[in-house]
PAKEDO-390525 format. One record per residue: residue number from 1; residue in one letter; y, z, x of N, C-alpha, C in turn. Coordinates in nm, 3 decimals, always signed. Example, Ala and Ser with C-alpha at 12.3 -4.5 7.8 and 13.67 -1.06 7.14 Angstrom:
// PAKEDO-390525
+-----+--------+---------+---------+---------+---------+---------+---------+---------+---------+---------+
: num : residu :      nv :      nw :      nu :     cav :     caw :     cau :      cv :      cw :      cu :
+-----+--------+---------+---------+---------+---------+---------+---------+---------+---------+---------+
:   1 :      a :  -0.569 :  +0.780 :  +1.319 :  -0.450 :  +0.780 :  +1.230 :  -0.330 :  +0.780 :  +1.320 :
:   2 :      s :  -0.225 :  +0.708 :  +1.285 :  -0.106 :  +0.714 :  +1.367 :  +0.003 :  +0.787 :  +1.290 :
+-----+--------+---------+---------+---------+---------+---------+---------+---------+---------+---------+
This chain:
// PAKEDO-390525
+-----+--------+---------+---------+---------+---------+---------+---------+---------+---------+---------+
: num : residu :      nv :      nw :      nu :     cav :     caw :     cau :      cv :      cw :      cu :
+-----+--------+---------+---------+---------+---------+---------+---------+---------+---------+---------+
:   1 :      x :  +2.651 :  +5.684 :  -1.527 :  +2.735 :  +5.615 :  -1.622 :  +2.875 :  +5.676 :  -1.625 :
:   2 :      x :  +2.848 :  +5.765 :  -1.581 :  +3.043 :  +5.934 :  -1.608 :  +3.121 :  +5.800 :  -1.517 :
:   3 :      x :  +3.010 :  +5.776 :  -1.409 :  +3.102 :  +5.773 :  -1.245 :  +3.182 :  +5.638 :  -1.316 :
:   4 :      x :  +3.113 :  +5.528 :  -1.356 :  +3.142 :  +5.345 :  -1.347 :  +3.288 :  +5.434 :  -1.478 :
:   5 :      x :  +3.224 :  +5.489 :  -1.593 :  +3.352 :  +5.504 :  -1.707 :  +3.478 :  +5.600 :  -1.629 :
:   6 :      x :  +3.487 :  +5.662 :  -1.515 :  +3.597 :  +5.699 :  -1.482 :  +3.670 :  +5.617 :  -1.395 :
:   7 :      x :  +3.593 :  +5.565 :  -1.347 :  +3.660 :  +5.430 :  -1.210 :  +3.733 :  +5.299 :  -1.356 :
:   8 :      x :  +3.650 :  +5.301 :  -1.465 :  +3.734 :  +5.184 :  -1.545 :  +3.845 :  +5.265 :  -1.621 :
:   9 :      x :  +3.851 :  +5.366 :  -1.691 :  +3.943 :  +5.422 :  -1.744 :  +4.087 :  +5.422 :  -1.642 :
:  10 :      x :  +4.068 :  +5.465 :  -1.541 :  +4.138 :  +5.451 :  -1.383 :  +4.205 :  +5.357 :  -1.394 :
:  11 :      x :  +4.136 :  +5.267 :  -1.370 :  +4.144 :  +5.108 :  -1.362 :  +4.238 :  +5.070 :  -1.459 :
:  12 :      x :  +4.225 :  +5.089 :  -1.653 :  +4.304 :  +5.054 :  -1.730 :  +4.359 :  +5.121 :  -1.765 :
:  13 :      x :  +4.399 :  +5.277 :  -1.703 :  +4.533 :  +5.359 :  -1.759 :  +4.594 :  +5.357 :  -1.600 :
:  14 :      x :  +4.658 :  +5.235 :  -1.521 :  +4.707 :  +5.244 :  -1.443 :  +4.739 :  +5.352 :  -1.307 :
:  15 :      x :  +4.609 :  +5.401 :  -1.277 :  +4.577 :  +5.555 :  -1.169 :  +4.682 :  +5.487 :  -1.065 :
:  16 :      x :  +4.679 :  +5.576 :  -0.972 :  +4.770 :  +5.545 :  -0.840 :  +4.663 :  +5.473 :  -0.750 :
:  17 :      x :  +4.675 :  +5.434 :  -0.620 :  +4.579 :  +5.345 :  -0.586 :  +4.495 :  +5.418 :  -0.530 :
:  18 :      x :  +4.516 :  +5.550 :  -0.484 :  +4.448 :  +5.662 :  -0.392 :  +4.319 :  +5.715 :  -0.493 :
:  19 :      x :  +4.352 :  +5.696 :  -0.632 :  +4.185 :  +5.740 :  -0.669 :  +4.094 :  +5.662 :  -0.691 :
:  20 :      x :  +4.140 :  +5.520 :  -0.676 :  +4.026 :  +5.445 :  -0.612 :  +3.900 :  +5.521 :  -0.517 :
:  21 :      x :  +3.924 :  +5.594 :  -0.383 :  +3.859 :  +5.663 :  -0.347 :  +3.796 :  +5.807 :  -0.387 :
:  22 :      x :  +3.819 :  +5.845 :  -0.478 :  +3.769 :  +5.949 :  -0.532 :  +3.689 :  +5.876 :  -0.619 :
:  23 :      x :  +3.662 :  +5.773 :  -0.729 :  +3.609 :  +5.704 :  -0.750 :  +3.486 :  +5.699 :  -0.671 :
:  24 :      x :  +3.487 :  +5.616 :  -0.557 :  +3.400 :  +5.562 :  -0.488 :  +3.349 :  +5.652 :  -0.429 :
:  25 :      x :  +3.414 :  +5.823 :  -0.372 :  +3.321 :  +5.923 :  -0.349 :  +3.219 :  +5.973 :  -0.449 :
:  26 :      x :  +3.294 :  +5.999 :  -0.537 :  +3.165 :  +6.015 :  -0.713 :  +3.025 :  +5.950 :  -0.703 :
:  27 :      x :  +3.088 :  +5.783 :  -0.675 :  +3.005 :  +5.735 :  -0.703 :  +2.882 :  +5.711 :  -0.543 :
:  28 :      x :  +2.920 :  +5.735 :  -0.480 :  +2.840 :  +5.751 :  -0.354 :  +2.786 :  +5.881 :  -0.361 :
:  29 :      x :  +2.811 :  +5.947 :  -0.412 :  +2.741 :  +6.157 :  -0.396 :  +2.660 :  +6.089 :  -0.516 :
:  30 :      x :  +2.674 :  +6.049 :  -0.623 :  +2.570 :  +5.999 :  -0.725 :  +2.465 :  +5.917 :  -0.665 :
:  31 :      x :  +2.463 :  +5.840 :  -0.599 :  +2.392 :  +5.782 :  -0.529 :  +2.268 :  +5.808 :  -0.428 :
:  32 :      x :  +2.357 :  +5.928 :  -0.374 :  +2.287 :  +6.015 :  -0.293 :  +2.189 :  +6.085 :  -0.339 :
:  33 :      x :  +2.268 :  +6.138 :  -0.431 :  +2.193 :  +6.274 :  -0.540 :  +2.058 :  +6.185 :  -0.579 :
:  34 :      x :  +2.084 :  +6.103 :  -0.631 :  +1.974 :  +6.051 :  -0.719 :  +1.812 :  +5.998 :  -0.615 :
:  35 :      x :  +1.887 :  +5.921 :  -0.486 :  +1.776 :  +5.958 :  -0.374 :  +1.728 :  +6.022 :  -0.320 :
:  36 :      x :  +1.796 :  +6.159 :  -0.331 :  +1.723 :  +6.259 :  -0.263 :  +1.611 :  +6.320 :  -0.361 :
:  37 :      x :  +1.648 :  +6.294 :  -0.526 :  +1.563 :  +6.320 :  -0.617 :  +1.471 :  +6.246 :  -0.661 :
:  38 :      x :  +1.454 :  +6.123 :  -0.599 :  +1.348 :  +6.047 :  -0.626 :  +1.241 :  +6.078 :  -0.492 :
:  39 :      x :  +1.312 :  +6.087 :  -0.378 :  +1.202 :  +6.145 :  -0.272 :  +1.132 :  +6.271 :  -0.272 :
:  40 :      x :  +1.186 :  +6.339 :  -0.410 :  +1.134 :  +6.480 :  -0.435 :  +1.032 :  +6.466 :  -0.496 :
:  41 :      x :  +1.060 :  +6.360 :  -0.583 :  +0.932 :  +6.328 :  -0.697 :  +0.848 :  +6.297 :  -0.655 :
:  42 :      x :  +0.827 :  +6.137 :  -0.570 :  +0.773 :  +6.099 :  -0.468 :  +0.684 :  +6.215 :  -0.361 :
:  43 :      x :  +0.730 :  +6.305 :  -0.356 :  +0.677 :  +6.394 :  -0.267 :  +0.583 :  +6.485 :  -0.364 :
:  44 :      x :  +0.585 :  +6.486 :  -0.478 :  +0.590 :  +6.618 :  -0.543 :  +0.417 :  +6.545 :  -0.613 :
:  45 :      x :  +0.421 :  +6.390 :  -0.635 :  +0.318 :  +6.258 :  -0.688 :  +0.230 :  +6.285 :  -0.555 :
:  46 :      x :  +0.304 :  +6.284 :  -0.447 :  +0.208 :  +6.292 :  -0.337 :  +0.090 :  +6.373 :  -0.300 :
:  47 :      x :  +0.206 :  +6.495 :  -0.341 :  +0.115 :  +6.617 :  -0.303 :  -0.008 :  +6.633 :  -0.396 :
:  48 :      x :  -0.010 :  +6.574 :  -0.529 :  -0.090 :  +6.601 :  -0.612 :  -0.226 :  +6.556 :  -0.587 :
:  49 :      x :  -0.240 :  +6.469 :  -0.486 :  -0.333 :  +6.349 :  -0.481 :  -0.472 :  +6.404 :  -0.414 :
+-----+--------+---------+---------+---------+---------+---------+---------+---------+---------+---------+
């Protein structure tokens, strides 16, 4: 939720156009992060079995 409210704050306090991409890195490492932690879980459900 940090990532989408800093890309709109951005957005309506006029940022330069270059943090558009810092934006979209945030929000891609969030992305990431969050899959690599669901394959942990996934792994972790597995092992239990």
């Amino acid at each position: 939720m940090l990532d989408f409210d800093f890309i709109e704050e951005g957005a309506e306090k006029g940022a330069p156009k270059y943090m558009e991409w810092y934006g979209a890195f945030g929000l891609l490492v969030t992305l990431i992060w969050l899959y690599l932690e669901i394959l942990r879980l996934l792994a972790k459900l597995n092992s239990r079995k």
